[in-house]
BAFIRO-231054 format. One record per residue (C-alpha): x, y, z; residue number from 1. Coordinates in steps of 0.1 Angstrom, whole numbers, padded with zeros to 4 digits. Layout:
SITE     x     y     z seq
SITE     X     Y     Z NUM
...
END
This chain:
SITE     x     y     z seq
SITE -0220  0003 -0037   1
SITE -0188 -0019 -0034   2
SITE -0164 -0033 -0056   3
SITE -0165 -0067 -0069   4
SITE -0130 -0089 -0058   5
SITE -0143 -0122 -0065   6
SITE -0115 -0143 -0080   7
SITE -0117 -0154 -0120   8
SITE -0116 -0189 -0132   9
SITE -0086 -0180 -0151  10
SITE -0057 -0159 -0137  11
SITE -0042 -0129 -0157  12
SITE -0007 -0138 -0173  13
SITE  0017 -0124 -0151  14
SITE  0028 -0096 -0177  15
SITE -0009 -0086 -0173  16
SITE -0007 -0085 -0136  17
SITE  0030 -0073 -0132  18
SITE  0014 -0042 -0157  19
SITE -0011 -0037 -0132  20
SITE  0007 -0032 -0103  21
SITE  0035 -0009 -0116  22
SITE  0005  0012 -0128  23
SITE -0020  0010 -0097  24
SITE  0016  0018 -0073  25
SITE  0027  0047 -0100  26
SITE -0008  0062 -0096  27
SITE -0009  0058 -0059  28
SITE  0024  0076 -0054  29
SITE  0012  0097 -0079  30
SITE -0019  0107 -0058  31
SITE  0001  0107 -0025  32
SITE  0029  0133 -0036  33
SITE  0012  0149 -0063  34
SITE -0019  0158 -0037  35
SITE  0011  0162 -0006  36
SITE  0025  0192 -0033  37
SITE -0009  0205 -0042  38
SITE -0018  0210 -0004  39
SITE  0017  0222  0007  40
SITE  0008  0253 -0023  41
SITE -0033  0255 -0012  42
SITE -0026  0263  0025  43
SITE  0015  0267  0029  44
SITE  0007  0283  0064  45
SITE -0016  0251  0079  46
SITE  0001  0221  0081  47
SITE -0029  0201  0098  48
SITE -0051  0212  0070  49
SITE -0026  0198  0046  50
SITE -0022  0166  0059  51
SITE -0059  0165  0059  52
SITE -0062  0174  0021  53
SITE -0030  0146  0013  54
SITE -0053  0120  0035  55
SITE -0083  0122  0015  56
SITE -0071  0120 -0017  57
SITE -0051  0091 -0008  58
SITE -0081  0076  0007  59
SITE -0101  0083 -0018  60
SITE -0075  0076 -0045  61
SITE -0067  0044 -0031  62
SITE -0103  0029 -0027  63
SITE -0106  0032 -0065  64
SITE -0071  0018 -0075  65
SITE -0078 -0008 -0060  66
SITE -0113 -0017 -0069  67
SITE -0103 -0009 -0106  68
SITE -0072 -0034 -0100  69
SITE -0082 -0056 -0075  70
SITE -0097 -0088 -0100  71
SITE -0066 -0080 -0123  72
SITE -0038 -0081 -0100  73
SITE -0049 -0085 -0065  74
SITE -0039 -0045 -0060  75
SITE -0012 -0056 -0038  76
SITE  0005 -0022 -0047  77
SITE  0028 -0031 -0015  78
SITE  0055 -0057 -0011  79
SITE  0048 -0068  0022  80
SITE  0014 -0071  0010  81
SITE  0023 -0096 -0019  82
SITE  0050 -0117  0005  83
SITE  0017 -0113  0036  84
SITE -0004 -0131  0007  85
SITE  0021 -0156 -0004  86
SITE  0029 -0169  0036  87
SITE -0008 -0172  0043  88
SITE -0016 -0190  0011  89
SITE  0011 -0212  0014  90
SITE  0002 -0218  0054  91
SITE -0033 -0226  0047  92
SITE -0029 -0256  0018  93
SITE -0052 -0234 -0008  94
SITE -0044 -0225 -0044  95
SITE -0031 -0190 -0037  96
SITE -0002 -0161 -0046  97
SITE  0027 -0179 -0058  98
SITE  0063 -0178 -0045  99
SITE  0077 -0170 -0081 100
SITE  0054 -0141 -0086 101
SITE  0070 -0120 -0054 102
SITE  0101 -0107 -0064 103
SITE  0086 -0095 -0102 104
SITE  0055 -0079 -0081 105
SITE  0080 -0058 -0060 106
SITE  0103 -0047 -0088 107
SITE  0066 -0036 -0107 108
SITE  0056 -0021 -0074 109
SITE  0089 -0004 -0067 110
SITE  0094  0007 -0102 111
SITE  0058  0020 -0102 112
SITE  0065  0040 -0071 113
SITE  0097  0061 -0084 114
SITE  0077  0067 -0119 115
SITE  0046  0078 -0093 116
SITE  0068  0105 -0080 117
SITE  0085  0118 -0108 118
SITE  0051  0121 -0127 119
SITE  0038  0148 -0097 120
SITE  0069  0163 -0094 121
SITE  0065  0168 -0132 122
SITE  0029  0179 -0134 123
SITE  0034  0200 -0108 124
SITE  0066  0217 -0121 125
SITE  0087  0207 -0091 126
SITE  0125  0202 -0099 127
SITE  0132  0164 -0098 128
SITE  0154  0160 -0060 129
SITE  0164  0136 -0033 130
SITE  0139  0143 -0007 131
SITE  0152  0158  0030 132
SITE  0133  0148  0054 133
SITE  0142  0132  0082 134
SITE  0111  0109  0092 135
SITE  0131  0078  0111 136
SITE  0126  0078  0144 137
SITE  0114  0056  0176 138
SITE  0083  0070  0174 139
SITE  0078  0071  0141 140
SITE  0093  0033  0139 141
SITE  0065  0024  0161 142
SITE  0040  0039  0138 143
SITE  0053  0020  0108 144
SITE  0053 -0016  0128 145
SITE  0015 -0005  0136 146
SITE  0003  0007  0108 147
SITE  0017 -0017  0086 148
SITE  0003 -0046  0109 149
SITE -0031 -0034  0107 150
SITE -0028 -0026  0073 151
SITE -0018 -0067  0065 152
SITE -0045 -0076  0092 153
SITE -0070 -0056  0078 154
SITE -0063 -0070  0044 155
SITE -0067 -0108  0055 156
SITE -0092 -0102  0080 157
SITE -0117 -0095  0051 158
SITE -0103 -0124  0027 159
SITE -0106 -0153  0049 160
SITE -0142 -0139  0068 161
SITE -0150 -0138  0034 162
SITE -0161 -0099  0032 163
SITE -0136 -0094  0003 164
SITE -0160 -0072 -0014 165
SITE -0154 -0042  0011 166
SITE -0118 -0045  0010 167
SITE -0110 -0008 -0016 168
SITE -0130  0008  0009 169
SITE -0120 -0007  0041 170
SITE -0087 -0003  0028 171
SITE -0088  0032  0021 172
SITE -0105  0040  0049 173
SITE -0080  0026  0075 174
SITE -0048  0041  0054 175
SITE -0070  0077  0059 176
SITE -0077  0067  0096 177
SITE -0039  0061  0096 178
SITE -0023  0094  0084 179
SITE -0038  0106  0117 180
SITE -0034  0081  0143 181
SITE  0005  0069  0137 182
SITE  0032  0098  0139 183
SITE  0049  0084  0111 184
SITE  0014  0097  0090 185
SITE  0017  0059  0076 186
SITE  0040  0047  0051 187
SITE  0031  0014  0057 188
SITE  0044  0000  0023 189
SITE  0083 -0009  0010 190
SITE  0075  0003 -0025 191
SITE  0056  0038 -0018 192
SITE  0094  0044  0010 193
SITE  0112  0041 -0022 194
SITE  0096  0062 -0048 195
SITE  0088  0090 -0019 196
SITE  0131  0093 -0018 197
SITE  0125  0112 -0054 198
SITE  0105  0139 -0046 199
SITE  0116  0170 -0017 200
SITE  0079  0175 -0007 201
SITE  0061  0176  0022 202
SITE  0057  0136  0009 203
SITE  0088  0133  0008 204
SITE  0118  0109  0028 205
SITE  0149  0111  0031 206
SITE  0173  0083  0019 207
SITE  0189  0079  0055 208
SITE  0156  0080  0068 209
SITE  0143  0045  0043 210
SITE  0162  0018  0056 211
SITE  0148  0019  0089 212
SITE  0115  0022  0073 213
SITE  0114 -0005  0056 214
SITE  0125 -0028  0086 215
SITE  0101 -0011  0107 216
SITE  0075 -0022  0084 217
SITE  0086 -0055  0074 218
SITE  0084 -0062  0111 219
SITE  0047 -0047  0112 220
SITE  0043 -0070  0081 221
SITE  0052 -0099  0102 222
SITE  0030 -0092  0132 223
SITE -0001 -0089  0108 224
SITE  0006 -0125  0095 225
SITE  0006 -0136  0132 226
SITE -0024 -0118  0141 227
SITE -0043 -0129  0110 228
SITE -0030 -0167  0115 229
SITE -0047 -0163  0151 230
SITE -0072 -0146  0145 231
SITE -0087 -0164  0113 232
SITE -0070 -0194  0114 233
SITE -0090 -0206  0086 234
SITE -0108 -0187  0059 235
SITE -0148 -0187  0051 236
SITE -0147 -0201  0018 237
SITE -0116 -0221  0015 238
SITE -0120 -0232 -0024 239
SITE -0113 -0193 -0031 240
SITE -0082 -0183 -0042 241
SITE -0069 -0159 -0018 242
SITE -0047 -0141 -0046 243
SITE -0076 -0125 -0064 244
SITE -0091 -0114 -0034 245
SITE -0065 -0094 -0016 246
SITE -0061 -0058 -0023 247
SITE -0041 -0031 -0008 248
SITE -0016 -0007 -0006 249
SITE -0010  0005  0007 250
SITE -0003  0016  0009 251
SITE -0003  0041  0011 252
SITE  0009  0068  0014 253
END
């Protein structure tokens, strides 16, 4: 059974939505570290069969944040998601994400996502620390371009062939594929980078390590808009606002 996207008449105030994105990206990172920690103690001697536990609770976890959130907020949960959102609104002429909201829908996001991983660390009863790890590399720079252009193409794809409706599960489904296909296990979202700093987990990232992160996947972001510009030039049902209809994270993990 799939989630219902379709846009209301009326959009939420923004407190309403900038609510509901801190929460959905605090409950994401949440679900990322929290389940990252829970593996790391459930089979500390088999890394692949951790990452495999951390993928499908953020699968899972993700599907249902964002069909919960999705016709409050959109469930961006990712600022290259909202600023993807804004670009293609804007480029095709229809009623869509507004400029003004970007900026407050990445503080909620970013906000969210330090909360997120201060909450596992606490339920968990890991000291609060500036993550470790290393993760920026070519390769894993690569992964983060790719994953976060499939992620924004993914997205869109749906919106404008008008198969919004699958979008929590084709979301979460491509962020699970993604864990195993880029080297980088998928990122793929500004907000998550930040709030995974705050937690010296196998989720973890190091601050050196975020900055080139976050341009690797602003540049993915970028590529995704292209694609999706190419690729569905126009959408199925133009007189739908494509705000209420977008969902991610992203997100992820």
């Amino acid at each position: 059974m799939t989630a219902d996207v379709s846009p209301q008449p009326i959009p939420a105030p923004l407190t309403r939505r900038l609510v509901a994105e801190f929460l959905g990206t605090a409950l994401l990172v949440a679900i990322v570290v929290g389940s990252g920690i829970a593996a790391s103690e459930l089979s500390p001697n088999d890394v692949g069969l951790q990452l495999l536990q951390n993928s499908i609770a953020t699968t899972l976890g993700l599907a249902v944040l964002i069909a919960v959130l999705g016709p409050l907020s959109g469930a961006h949960f990712n600022p290259v998601v909202s600023l993807a959102d804004w670009w293609l609104s804007r480029r095709s002429g229809q009623p869509g994400f507004s400029a003004r909201d970007v900026a407050p829908y990445a503080v909620a996001q970013v906000l969210g996502a330090i909360v997120g991983a201060l909450l596992a660390n606490a339920m968990f009863d890991v000291p609060a620390a500036i993550s470790s790890t290393e993760r920026a590399a070519p390769g894993t720079l690569l992964a983060e371009i790719v994953a976060t252009a499939g992620l924004v193409l993914v997205i869109f794809a749906l919106v404008r062939s008008g198969n919004a409706r699958i979008i929590p599960a084709a979301v979460g489904a491509y962020i699970g594929a993604a864990y195993w296909f880029t080297s980088s296990t998928s990122f793929a979202n500004p907000a998550v980078t930040v709030g995974r700093i705050f937690s010296d987990t196998f989720a973890g990232i190091a601050p050196a390590s975020v900055a080139p992160f976050l341009g690797a996947q602003l540049v993915g972001g970028f590529l995704g808009v292209l694609l999706v510009s190419f690729l569905f030039p126009t959408a199925v049902a133009a007189a739908e606002p494509v705000r209420t209809k977008v969902s991610v994270a992203v997100a992820k993990s």
